[in-house]
N, C-alpha and C positions, 0 to 999 in steps of 0.2 A: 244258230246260236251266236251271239255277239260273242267276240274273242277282247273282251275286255283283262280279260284275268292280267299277264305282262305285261296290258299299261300301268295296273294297281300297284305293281310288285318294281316297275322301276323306282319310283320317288324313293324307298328303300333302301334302294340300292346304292340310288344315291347319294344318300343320306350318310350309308356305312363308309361310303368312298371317303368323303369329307371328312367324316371323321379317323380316320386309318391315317390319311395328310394332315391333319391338327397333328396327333399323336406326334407323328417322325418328328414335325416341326420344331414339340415342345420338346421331345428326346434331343434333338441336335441342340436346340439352346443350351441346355442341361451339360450337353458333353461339352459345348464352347467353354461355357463360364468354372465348367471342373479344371478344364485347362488354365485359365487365366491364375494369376500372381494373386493370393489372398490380400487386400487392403485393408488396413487399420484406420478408420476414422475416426481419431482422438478430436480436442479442441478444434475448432478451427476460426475460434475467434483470435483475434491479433495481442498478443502477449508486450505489453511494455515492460520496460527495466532503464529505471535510470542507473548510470553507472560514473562516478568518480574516481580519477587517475593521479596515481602522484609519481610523484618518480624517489629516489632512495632515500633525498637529503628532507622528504615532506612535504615539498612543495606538489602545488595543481597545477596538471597537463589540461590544457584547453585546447590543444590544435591538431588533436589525433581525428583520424579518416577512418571509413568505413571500415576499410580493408587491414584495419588495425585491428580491428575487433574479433573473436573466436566467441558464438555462449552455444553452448552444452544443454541442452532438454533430458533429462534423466540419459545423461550421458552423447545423447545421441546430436553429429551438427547441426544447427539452424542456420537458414540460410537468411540475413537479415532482408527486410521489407522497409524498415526504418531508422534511418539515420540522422538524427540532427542534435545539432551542438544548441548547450538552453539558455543563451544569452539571452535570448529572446522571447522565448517561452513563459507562459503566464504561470504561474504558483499560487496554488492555496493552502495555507498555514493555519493549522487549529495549534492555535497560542493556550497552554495549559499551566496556571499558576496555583502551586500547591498552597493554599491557604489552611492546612492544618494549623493547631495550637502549637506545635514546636517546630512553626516558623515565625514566629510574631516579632521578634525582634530584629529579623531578617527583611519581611517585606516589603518595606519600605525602598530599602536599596536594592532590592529584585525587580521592582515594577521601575525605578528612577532607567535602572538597566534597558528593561526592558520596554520601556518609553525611546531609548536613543537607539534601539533595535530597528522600532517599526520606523522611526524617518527615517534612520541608514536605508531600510525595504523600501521603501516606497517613491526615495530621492534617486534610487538609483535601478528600479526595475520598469516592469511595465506596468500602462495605466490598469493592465488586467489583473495585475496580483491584487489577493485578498485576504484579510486576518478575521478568523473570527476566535473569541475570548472566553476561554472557559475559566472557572475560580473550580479546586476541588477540595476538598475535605470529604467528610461524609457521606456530603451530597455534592453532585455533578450540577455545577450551575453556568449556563449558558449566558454570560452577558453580555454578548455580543456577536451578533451572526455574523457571517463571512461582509467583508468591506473592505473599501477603499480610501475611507475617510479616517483619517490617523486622530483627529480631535475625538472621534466619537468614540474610540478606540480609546485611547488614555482618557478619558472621563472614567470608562468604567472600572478604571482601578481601582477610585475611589471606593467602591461598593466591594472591595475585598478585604472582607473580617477575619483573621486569624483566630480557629478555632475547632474544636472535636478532631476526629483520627483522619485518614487519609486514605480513598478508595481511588487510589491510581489506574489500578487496571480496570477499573470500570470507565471510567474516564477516557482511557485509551480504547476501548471498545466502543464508545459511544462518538468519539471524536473521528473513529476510522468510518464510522455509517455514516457521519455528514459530509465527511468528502468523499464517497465511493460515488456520486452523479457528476461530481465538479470535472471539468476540463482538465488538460495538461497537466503537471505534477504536483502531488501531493505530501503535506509535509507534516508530523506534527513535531511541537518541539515542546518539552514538559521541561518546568523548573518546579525543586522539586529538592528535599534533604533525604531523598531516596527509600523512606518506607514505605510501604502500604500496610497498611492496618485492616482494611474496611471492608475490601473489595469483595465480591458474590463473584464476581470474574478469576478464574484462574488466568497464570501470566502467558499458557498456548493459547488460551481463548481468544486475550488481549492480541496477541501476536498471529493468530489467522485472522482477524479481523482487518488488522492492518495490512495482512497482503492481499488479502480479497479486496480492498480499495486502494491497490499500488502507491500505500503510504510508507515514506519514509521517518523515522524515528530520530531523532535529536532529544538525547537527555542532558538535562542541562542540573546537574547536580553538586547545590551550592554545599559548599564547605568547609563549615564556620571550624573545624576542629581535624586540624589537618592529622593526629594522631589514630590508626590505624581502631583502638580497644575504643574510641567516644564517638566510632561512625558503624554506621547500618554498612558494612560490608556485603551482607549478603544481599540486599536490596539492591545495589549498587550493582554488582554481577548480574541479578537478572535483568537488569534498564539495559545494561552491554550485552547482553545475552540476544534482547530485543532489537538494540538498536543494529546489532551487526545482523539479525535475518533479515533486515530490510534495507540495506545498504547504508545506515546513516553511522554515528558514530556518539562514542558517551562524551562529555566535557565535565572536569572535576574542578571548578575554580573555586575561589576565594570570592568574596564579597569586593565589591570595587573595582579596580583595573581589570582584575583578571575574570570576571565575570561579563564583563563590557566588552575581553576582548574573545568570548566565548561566541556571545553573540553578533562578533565581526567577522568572525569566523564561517561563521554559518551562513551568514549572507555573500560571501566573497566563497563559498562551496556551492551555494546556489546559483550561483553566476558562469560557474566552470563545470556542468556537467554536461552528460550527455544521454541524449533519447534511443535506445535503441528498443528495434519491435520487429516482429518473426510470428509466423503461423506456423505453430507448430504441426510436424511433420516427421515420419519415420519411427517414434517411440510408441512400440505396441505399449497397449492399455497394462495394468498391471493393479492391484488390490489397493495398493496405495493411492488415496486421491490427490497428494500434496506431491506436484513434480520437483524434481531437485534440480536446480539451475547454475548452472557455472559459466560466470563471464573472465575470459581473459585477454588479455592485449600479447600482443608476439614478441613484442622486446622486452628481455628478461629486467632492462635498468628500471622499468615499472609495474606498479601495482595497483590494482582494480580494486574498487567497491561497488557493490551491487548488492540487491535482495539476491536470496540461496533457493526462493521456489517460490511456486504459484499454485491454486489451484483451479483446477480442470473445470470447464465453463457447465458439466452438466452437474458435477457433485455440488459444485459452490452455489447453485442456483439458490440455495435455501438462506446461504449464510454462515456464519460460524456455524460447527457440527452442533455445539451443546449452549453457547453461549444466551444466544437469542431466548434459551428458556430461561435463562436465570437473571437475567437483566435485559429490561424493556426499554426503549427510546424514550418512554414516559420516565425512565428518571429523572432524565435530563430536563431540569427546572430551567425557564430563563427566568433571567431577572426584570423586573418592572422599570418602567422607562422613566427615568430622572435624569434625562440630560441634559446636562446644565446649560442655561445661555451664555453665550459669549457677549 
């Protein structure tokens, strides 16, 4: 009789062997990685922050170093990845001129203004900087997409009618999605008698919108009636409300000098800031998607501006949490091309 049976009965055998050494194999990986330090993979896309320094008497610090710097990720330190001073650095400006009915007697010298704005920008920055031009009232009207060309620019002042109520914060929402692709720093700066009337945007909407495209805020709120009881106070508070989560700053001028010297202001801010950027690191995840950010310098003679947080690259993926349903990119009308010959 052939004794075949024990050869049938190894492959079996050795089958079970193999498998008993997977086993241990996957057991010991099992025990390794029980052992290892639990890791938190938050963001790890690179977090910018522009940051503005003055020192006590108001003046801009332009010649501080890396190793000046301290910023805080929901408390926790970041170790910066980028450093540079924005002398040099291109800027794109969504110019936003409130053309409501209760600025009409205003605008005239708002836009003269803001005519001697853009050649101060563009005589003295880079060939990269760009404006583009919104009028708002009611409606959010686009005249003018981001540029370099300062004529084409003040042409379309002309086409700013004074009239109906005032949707600001939809404006700011709409102005923050056109720079969220653009390059280098991001700015808007809104002139403005400080209401909103109009707006489907609430003013958190308005203001995650702007940090989700690392814009900085400049309210530029003219002030035909310097007495406390004939001005929008509470409008006023939320523009600085806005303008300080993003690191920029409110401006309360008068019509004329002081409006001219609002917007010299702001260009000579733009010229003194500074880039810093960090992968964040160390801050376990937490229910909150909006990080809280705190930049400071080590010498107590000065004081930092900066945005106050960001949000986390996989909750923001969508965009403002609520906004984006209630106000669409199609509001934003441009205007039809009548630019004049020279």
């Amino acid at each position: 009789m052939a004794r075949s049976g024990p050869k049938e009965r190894r492959p079996a055998m050795r089958g079970k062997a193999a498998g008993w050494g997977l086993a241990l194999l996957c057991l010991a990986a099992i025990l390794a990685m029980a052992q290892q330090p639990a890791v938190f993979h938050a963001n790890v896309n690179l977090v910018h922050v522009v940051a503005t320094v003055r020192n006590q008497a108001g003046n801009l610090v332009g010649a501080l170093h890396k190793e000046d710097f301290d910023v805080f990720d929901n408390g926790v330190h970041q170790d910066l990845a980028v450093f540079e001073r924005q002398t040099d650095q291109p800027v794109s400006i969504v110019l936003m001129i409130d053309t409501s009915g209760s600025t009409g007697k205003d605008l005239k010298y708002e836009t003269d203004s803001a005519s001697r704005f853009l050649r101060a920008l563009f005589s003295e920055g880079s060939a990269r900087d760009a404006v583009a031009l919104y009028g708002v009232n009611a409606d959010v009207t686009q005249l003018r997409d981001f540029t370099h060309d300062y004529l084409s620019l003040e042409q379309r002042f002309h086409y700013l009618v004074p009239e109906g109520a005032t949707a600001l914060f939809d404006a700011i929402l709409l102005g923050s999605r056109s720079l969220e692709k653009r390059a280098g720093r991001k700015v808007i700066i809104i002139v403005t008698d400080g209401d909103d009337t109009y707006s489907k945007t609430t003013s958190h909407q308005a203001l995650e919108a702007a940090q989700l495209a690392d814009a900085t805020i400049y309210p530029v709120v003219v002030v035909p009636i310097t007495n406390d009881a004939g001005r929008n106070i509470g409008g006023e508070h939320v523009l600085t409300f806005m303008a300080e989560g993003t690191g920029g700053r409110t401006f309360l001028p008068t019509l004329g000098a002081e409006l001219d010297s609002a917007f010299s202001a702001i260009v000579t801010e733009l010229r003194t800031q500074y880039m810093l950027g960090f992968y964040p690191h160390g801050a376990p995840p937490t229910s909150d998607r909006f990080h809280k950010l705190e930049v400071r310098v080590k010498s107590p003679e000065l004081r930092v501006s900066a945005r106050n947080g960001y949000y986390g690259e996989v909750e923001a993926a969508a965009g403002p949490s609520d906004a984006r349903s209630s106000v669409s990119s199609e509001t934003t009308r441009k205007a039809p091309d009548k630019t004049r010959k020279q």
